[in-house]
N, C-alpha and C positions, 0 to 999 in steps of 0.2 A: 078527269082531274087535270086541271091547268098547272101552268108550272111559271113563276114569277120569274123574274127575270134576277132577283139577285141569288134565287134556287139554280137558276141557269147556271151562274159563274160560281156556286158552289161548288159545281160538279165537278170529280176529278178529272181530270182530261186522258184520252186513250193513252195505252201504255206502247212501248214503244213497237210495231207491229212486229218486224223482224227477231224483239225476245222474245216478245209472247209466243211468236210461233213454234222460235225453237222451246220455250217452254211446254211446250202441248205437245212438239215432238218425241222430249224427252218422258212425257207423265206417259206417252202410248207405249213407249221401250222398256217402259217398265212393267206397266201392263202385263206387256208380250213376255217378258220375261216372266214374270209370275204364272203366265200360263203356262210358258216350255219351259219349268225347271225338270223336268223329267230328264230334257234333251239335253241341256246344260250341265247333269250333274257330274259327268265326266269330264269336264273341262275346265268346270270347280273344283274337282280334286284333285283334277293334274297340278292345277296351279298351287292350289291349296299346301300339297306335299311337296312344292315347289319351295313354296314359301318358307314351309317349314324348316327343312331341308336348308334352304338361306338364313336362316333364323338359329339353328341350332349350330352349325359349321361356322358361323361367325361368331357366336359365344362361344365355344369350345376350341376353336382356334386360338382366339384372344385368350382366352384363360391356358390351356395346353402350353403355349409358345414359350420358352426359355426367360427366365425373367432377366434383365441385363444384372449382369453382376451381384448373386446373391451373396455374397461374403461385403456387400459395402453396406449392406443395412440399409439407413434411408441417406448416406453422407456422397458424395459427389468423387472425392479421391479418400485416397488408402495411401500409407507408408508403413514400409517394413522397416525396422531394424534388428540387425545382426550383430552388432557390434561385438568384439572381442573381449568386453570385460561387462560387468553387472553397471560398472560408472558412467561405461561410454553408452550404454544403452540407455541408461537415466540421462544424460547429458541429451541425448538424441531426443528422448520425450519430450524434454523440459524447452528444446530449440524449437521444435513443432507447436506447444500450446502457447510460446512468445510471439511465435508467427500466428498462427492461425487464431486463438484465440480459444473457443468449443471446442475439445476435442474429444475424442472417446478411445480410450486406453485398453488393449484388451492382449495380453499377456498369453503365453504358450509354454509348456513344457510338455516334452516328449518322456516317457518314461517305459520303458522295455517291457512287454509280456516276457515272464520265466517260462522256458521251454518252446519261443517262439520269435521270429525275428521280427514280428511285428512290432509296433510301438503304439502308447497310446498317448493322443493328446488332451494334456490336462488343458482349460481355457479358461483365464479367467477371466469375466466378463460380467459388469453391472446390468443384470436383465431390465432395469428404469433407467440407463443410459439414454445420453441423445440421439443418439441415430441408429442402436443397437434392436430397436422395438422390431423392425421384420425380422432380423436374426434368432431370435429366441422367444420361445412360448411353454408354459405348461402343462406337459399332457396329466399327470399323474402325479401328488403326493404336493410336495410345496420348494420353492426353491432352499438352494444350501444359502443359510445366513452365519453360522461359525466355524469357528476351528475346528475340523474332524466331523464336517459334512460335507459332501458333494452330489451332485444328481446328475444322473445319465442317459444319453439317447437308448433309443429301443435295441439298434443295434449292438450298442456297445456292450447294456446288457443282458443280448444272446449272447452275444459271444466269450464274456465272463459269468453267464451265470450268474447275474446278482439281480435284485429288486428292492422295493419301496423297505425301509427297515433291515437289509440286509449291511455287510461291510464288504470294502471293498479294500481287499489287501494287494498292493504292487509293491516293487522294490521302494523303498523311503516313504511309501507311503499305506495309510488305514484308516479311512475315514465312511461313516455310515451316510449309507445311501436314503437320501432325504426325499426324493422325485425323479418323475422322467420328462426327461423336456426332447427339444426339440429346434432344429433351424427352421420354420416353415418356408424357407426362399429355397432351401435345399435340402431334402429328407434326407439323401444319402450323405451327410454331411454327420461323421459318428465323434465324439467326443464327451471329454468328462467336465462338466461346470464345476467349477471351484467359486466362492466368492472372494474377491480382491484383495480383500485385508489379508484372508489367509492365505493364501498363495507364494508360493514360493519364490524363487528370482525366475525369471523367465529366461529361456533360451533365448525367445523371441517375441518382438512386441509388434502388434499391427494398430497404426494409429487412421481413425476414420474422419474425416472433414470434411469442411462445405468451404469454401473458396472462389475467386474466381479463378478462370485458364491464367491471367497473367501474375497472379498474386502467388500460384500455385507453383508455376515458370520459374518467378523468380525465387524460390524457396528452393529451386532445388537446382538452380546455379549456384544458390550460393551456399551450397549444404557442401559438405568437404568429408565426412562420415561415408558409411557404408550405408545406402539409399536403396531400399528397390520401391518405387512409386507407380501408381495405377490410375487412372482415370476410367469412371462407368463407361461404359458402352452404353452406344445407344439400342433403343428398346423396340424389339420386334415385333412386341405384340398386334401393332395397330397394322403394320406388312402382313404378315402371316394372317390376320383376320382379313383382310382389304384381299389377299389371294385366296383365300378359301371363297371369299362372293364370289369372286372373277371364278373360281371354277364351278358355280352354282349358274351361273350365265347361260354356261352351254347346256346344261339341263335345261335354261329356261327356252335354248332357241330351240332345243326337241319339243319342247312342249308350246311352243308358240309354233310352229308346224301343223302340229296334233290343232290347237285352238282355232288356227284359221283352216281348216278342211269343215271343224263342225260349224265355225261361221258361215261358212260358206254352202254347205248345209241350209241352218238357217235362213242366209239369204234367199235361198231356191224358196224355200216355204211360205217365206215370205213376198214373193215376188210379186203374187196379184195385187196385196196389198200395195206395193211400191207403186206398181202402175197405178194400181186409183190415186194413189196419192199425186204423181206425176200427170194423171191428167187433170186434177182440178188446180192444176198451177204450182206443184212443188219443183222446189228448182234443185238440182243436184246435190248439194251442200246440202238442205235440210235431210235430204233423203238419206243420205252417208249419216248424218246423225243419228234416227233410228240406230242402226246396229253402231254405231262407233260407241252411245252411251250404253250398249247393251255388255259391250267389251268391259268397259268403265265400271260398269257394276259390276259383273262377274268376276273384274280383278279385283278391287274393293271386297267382295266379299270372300274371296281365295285368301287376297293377301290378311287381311284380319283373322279372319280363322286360321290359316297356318301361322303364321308367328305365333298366334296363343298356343296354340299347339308346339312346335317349337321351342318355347321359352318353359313353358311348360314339360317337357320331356328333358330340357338341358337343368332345370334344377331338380330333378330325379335324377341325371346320371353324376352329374355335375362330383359327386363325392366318391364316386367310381371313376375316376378319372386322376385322381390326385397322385396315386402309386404310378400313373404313368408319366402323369407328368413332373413328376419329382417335384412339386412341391405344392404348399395347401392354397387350394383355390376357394374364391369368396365368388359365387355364386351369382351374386346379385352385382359384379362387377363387370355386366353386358355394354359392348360398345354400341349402345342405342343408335348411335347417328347410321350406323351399317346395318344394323335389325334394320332402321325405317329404310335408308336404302335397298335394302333387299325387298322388303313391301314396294318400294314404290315402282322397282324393278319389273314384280310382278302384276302390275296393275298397267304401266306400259306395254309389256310383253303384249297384255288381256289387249287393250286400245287397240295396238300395232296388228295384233291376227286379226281383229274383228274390220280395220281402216279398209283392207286390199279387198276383203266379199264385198264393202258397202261401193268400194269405188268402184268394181265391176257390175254389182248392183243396179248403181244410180245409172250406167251408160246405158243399161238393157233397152232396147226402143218400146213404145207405152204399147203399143201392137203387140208384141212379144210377150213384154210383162203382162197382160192381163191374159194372155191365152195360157200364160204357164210355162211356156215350151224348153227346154233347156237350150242353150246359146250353142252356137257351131264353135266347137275346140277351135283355138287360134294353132296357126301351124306350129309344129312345134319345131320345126330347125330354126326359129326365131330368137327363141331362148335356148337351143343347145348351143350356137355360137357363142353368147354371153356363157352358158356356164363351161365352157371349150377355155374360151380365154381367160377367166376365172381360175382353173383347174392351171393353166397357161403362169398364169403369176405366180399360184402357191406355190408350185414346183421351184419357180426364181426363187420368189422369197427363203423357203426352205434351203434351197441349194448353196446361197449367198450368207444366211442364218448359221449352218452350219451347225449347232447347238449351242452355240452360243450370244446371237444376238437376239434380244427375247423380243421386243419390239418388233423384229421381223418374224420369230416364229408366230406369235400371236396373228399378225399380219396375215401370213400363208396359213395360218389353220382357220380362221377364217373364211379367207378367199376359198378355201378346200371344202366349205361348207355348204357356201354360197352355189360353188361350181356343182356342187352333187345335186342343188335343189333345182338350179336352170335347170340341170341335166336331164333331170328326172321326167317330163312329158316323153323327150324322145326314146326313152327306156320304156317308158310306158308304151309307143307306138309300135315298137319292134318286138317288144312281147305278142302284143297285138296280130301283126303280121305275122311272125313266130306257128300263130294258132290256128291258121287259116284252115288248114287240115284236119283239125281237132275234132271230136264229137260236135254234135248242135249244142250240148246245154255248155260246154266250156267256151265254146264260140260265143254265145251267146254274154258268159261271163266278162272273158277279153274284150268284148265289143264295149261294154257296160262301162268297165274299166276307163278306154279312153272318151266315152260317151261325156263320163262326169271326168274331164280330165284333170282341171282345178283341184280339187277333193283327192283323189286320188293320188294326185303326183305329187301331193304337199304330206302324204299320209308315204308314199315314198322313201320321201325324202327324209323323213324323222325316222323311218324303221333303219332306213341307209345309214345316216347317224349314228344313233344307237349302236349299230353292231360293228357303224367302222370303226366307232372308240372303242368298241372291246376288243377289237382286230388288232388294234394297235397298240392296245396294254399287251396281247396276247407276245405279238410278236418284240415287242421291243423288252419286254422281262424272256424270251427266250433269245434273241439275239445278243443280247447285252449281259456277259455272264459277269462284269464287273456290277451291274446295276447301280447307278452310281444315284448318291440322294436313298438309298436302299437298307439303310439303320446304319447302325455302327462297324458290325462286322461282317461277312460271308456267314453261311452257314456251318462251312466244313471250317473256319478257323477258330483262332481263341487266342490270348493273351494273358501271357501271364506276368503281371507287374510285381515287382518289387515294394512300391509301395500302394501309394492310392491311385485308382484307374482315374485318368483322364487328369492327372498335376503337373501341370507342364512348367511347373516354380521350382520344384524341386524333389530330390530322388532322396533316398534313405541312404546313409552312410553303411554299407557293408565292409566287411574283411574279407580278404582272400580267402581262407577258410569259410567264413560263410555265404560268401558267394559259389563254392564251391558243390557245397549242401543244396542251396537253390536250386544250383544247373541240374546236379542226379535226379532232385525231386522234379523237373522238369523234362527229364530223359522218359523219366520212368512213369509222368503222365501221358508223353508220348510214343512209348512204348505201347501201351494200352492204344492209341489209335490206330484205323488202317494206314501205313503207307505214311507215316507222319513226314514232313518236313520240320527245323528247329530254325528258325533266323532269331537270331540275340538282336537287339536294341539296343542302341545306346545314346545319350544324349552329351552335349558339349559342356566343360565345366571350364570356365575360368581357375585356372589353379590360386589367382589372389582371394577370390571369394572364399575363405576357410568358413566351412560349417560348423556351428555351436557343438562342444562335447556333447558326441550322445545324440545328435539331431538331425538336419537335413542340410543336404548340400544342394545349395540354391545354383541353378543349369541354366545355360546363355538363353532367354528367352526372345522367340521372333514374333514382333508386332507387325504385322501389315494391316495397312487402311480399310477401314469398313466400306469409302467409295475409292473407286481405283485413282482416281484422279485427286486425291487430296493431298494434298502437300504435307510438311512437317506444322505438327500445329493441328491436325486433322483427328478426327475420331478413330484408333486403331484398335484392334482386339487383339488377344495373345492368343498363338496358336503351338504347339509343341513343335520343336526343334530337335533333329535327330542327327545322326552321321551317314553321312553317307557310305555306309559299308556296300562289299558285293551282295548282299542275304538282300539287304534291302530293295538296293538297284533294279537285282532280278525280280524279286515282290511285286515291284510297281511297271517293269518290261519298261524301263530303261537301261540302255545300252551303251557299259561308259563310255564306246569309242563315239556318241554323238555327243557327251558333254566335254566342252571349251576348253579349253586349258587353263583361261582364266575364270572360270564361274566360279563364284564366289557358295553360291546357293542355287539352290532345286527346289523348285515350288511351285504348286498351283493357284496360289495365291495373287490377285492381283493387287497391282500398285507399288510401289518402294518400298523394304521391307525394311524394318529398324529393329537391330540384336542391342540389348542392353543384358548387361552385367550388372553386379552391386553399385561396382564404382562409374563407370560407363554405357555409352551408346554408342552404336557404330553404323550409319548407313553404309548398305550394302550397296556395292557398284556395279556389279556383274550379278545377272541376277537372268538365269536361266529357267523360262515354263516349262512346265512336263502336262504332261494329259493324266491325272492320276486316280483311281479308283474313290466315287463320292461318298467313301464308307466314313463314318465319325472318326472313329480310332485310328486310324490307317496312317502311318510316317507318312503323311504328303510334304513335309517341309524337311527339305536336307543339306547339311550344311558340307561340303567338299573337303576332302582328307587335307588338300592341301591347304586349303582357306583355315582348318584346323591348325596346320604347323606352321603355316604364317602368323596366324594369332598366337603362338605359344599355349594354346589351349590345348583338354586334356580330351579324355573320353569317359564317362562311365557308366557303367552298365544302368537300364533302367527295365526292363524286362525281356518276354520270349515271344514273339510268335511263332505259334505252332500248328501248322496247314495240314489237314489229313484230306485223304482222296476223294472223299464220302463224307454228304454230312454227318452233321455229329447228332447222333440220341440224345435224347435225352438221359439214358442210362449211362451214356460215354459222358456226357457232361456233369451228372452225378460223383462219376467216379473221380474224374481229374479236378472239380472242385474240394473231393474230400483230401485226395490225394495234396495241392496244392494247399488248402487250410492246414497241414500238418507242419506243412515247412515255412509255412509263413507266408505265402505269395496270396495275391488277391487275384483271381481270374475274372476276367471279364467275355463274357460269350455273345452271340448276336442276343440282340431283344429280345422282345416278347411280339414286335411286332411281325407280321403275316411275312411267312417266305413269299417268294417268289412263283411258287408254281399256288400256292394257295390265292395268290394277288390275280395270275390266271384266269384258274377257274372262277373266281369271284367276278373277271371282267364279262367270262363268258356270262357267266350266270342271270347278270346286270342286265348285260344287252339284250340278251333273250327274251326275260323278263318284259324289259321294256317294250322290245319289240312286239312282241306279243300281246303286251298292252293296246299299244298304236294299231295293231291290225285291227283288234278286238273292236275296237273306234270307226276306224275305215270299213271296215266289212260290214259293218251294222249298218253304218251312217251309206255307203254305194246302193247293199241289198233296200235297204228301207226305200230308197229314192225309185229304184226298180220295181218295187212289189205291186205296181199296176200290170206288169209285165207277167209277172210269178202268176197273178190273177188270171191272166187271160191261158197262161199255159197251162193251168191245172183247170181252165175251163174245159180244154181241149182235149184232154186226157192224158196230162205229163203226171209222173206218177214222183210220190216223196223221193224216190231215186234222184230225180231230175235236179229237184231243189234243192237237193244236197250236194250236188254237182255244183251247182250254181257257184254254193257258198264256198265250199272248197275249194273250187278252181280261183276262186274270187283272194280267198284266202293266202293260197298255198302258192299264187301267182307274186303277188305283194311280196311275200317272205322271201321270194327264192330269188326274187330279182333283185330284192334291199341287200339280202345277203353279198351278191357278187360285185352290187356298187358298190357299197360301204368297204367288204375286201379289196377290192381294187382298188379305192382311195386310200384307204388306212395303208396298203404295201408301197403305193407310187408317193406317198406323204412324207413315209419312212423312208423309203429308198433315197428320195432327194435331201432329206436332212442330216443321212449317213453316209457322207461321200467316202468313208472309209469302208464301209461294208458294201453298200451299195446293195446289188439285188444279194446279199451273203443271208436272206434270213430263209429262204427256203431247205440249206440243208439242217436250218435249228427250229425249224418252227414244232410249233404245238402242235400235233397232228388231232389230237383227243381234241382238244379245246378249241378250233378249227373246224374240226368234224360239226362238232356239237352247232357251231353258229351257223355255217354254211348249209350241213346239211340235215340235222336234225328240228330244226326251228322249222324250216320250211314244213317238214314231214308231221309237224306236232302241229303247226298252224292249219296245215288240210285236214289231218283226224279231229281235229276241235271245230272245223266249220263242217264237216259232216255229221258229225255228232249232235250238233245243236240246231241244226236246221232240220228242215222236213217237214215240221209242223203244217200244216194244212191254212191257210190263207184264209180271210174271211170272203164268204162266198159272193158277198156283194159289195162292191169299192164306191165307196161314195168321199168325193173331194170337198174337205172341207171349205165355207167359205167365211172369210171372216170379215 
């Protein structure tokens, strides 16, 4: 058949040679992949539960974290007033919705439980106000709409005993219980809803608004009343989720470790094929193709399955999470852009392990590559220098960090990761040599080991990893008996407040006499512990600040900056302000002969710190750090007896704490909460979260785990690569004994030597980031949990590769070819 000449210029013209080839390279890597998913599926579920793992920690992060400012609703600033009469408080409302314009009015009255020093706060608050809508929801029955209704949080009532259709009788007050609501920004947030109309005069009024900074400024220069004003804080959540990835990272570079041994793996298997390809004219770049889209896919199909998974598991826990994190979380409120980051994370990762096999791959010479032969190990003091000096910085960085420059810890833990993987061939070779004496089948093993050195020493390095992060939880929760960032309180203390845990605005008005009642019932809870210690608390009052009859006496609060460098004008959070008494001083192991004569203040807190009172602000001058235990509750901010009597300020009590020798039971914390409920105090105890030796045993547990993992990978993936060798021994007359030698020694070599890197980087890590301890952790260390990592992993990984080998070889080895 002839072909016309405007048939000719029909025709499409060739495509452009260089895509199509990488197109053809990529349809064979797929190929290949469909055929070794067998080989593949462990490095699809690493990454997989990777992802996952990335996917769930970042929603539960973001949703967990602290919400800024639950008491503002959805408004921007807050004003309190106090005023000393019902007029001058009306006056005050009436000056704020002249200014502001929207505002949302929401009224307080304190009214005494009979038979108890507590008090309850009546609120009253329009639940279809403007900015009141996160503040309040209904769990139960319907909101109070008249006179001689009111509805109540769940706490409030347990703790009177009352429900949907019951009455609620206090002093001046009887009104039936119509619903149970709730603050969803703050569970622990207990009080009685009243609505508006019916409500009585308020003690105290909190007004909510949207404004700008300078509209806001000027409102309250030129307010001349009794003022206490708040601006939101900024919002954690996006930090807190954005540090949960970043700690999903180092997971990922364990498992990018793991991913490139079984690349590399692969590449071996593939190697004939390289070479045919490289003799009919593939040039090195296509070649790296093959495996680099093979990476490409098997991250792509990790990272999509784990996120679903993931996302999937975070809305199943998602409602189990709400009592932790004190307040109601919405589910479907996932910071997508960090879920897809974390996918994309893991699909790099997948590229990045699969790039280093293809480039070592592609350089293999075509001679080589089509005979099969595995490559001569490069020497390995080549890269023990690199990871020498590697090892060489983190120690700087760390040393220079201190604990406090994160940038540079990051830096050195890093660099510490790096230096463990260079490292890891020449730990490979000196095991090696190590064995020279050993049986034939363990020689034979170690020989194996540096044979496939790549594979190996990357299978190392990730078990090194593994165990030296649980090295290093191990030791630094037993070194560190303040454990700082470690919840709220110790285990062995407790707190017992006066009024609500954690109000650093203001404290309940007591009497002598009833303050006296307090202290007995606070003797006599710690009476009941071992060996108790009692330090009273006390916080700073303005004596102009007079509290409403019957109410709460509003206490100098201290603002410092949420960044350390921000000026007046700047984002600040309230943190509680205490006195500086001796109970405290000694608490925190400050030593008053090292505090100034002028310090004004004691704090861990950085940045300028700003005391405001009702009527005033004071920048502080003198402003003295301490190094102070990172527990939530803990006086870390204190203000100087004398900076008190320069101020003409007073002192007043705000609660106890009470340090016993021993932690505390649960049945001791039973009892001193009942004990406490009688007299009126609210005690606050550590969390719910994990102590300290349970955090432990969990690191150990982790690393174990893992490790265990990663051998399981290594030792399959070396043994497999050898089994032409297994072949020829069992031709010979090596009996299952051998083979099981093989694998254990294979096994049990790997763990016992990740073990002693990984300890030794996890103590020389710690040693240099703790210049005050320095080598102090060996008379606190974990000895159980220590034991376990060092030397029971090693001991569990040789009985599980004797165990599982022996089996009999196929009798005839025939090399595939494809």
């Amino acid at each position: 058949m002839s072909i016309t000449a405007p048939e000719r210029q029909a025709m499409p013209r060739p495509a452009n040679g260089k895509v199509t080839s990488w197109r053809v390279l990529a349809r064979w890597a797929w190929r290949l992949l469909r055929r070794e998913w067998r080989q593949q599926i462990l490095v699809v579920t690493l990454l997989a539960l990777t992802a996952a793992a990335a996917s769930f920690s970042v929603a539960a992060a973001y949703n967990v974290a602290s919400l800024p400012g639950p008491q503002f609703g959805s408004a921007d600033y807050l004003l309190q007033f106090t005023g000393p009469t019902q007029r001058a408080i009306a006056a005050d409302v009436a000056a704020a919705k002249k200014a502001f314009g929207t505002v949302q009015v929401i009224g307080r009255q304190f009214v005494p439980v009979p038979g108890s020093a507590k008090t309850e706060e009546y609120r009253a608050l329009e639940p279809g106000g403007p900015y009141t809508g996160p503040m309040i929801a209904l769990v139960q029955g319907r909101y109070p709409a008249a006179p001689g209704q009111v509805a109540v949080t769940s706490g409030t009532a347990a703790e009177l005993q009352v429900h949907v259709g019951s009455v609620l009788s206090l002093p001046g007050h009887r009104q039936t219980v119509t619903g149970i609501v709730e603050n969803p920004s703050d569970l622990n947030d207990q009080f009685v809803l009243v609505p508006p109309p019916a409500a009585g005069p308020p003690q105290e009024v909190t007004v909510l608004l949207e404004a700008s900074p300078e509209a806001f400024a000027a409102f309250g220069s030129s307010f001349h009343g009794q003022l206490v004003s708040q601006a939101r804080g900024a919002g954690t959540q996006q930090t807190v989720a954005a540090g949960a990835l970043g700690g999903v990272t180092v997971l990922l570079l364990l498992v990018s470790l793991v991913a490139a041994a079984a690349f590399a793996v692969m590449a071996a298997r593939r190697q004939r094929q390289l070479g045919m390809l490289a003799a009919i004219g593939a040039t090195r770049g296509q070649l790296q193709v093959v495996m680099v889209v093979s990476g490409v896919l098997v991250g792509v199909i990790a990272a999509v399955s784990g996120a679903v998974v993931g996302l999937i598991t975070w809305f199943a826990a998602a409602p189990r999470l709400e009592a932790f994190a004190g307040h109601r979380i919405d589910r479907f409120a996932v910071p997508w852009a960090l879920v897809a980051g974390g996918m994309l994370l893991a699909v790099a990762t997948a590229a990045a392990s699969a790039w280093w096999p293809a480039r070592t791959a592609s350089r293999v010479p075509v001679v080589n590559a089509l005979s099969a032969r595995p490559l001569k190990p490069r020497p390995a003091h080549h890269t023990a220098i690199l990871g020498a000096g590697l090892i060489a910085v983190s120690v700087a960085c760390l040393w220079v960090a201190n604990q406090v420059s994160g940038p540079l810890i990051v830096l050195g833990a890093a660099a510490m990761a790096f230096g463990v993987l260079f490292i890891s061939p020449l730990g490979i070779r000196l095991l090696t040599a190590l064995g020279r004496r050993a049986p034939v089948a363990a020689r034979l093993a170690l020989r194996d080991l540096t044979r496939y050195q790549a594979r190996s020493s990357a299978a190392l390095a990730a078990i090194s990893l593994a165990l030296g992060i649980a090295v290093a939880i191990m030791l630094s929760a037993a070194a560190d008996k303040t454990a700082a960032d470690a919840g709220n309180l110790p285990g062995n203390q407790l707190i017992a407040w006066i009024g609500q845990a954690g109000d650093n605005q203001t404290v309940p008005v007591r009497t002598p006499g009833e303050l006296g009642t307090l202290a007995a019932a606070v003797r006599q809870v710690a009476g009941s512990l071992s060996h108790a210690t009692v330090i009273p608390l006390e916080m700073p009052v303005d004596p102009a600040d007079k509290p409403p009859p019957g109410g709460q006496q509003p206490v100098v609060s201290l603002n410092a900056p949420l960044h350390p460098t921000a000026g007046r004008g700047g984002v600040y959070t309230s943190v509680p302000l205490y006195v500086a008494t001796p109970g405290v001083l000694s608490l925190l192991g400050v030593d008053p002969a090292t505090i100034n004569p002028v310090t004004e203040i004691l704090t861990d807190q950085a940045g300028p710190p700003v005391l405001t009172t009702i009527t005033s602000a004071w920048n502080a001058a003198h402003v003295q750090r301490i190094h102070a235990p990172g527990y939530g509750s803990y006086p870390a901010s204190l203000i100087t007896q004398g900076t008190l009597a320069a101020k003409h300020w007073t002192a007043i009590p705000s609660g106890w704490l009470i340090e016993s020798t021993n932690t505390l039971s649960a049945a001791q914390l039973s009892a001193a909460q009942d004990a406490a409920a009688k007299a009126g105090l609210a005690i606050e105890s550590r969390n719910a979260q994990a102590s300290l030796g349970t955090i432990s045993a969990a690191a150990a547990a982790a690393g174990a785990l893992i490790a265990l993992g990663v051998l399981a990978m290594a030792v399959g993936l070396i043994r497999t690569e050898a089994a032409g060798e297994v072949r020829t021994l069992t031709a010979i007359g090596a009996t299952s004994a051998t083979r099981r030698v093989l694998t254990a020694t294979t096994a049990g070599a790997l763990a016992l030597l990740g073990a002693l890197l990984g300890s030794a980087a996890a103590y020389v890590a710690l040693a240099a980031g703790h210049r005050q301890v320095g080598g102090g952790f060996s008379g606190q260390a974990p000895v159980v949990e220590l034991a376990i990592t060092i030397a029971v992993v090693p001991v569990a990984a040789t009985a599980v590769g004797w165990l599982l080998s022996g089996r009999n070889p196929p009798a005839v080895a025939r090399q595939p070819l494809d």
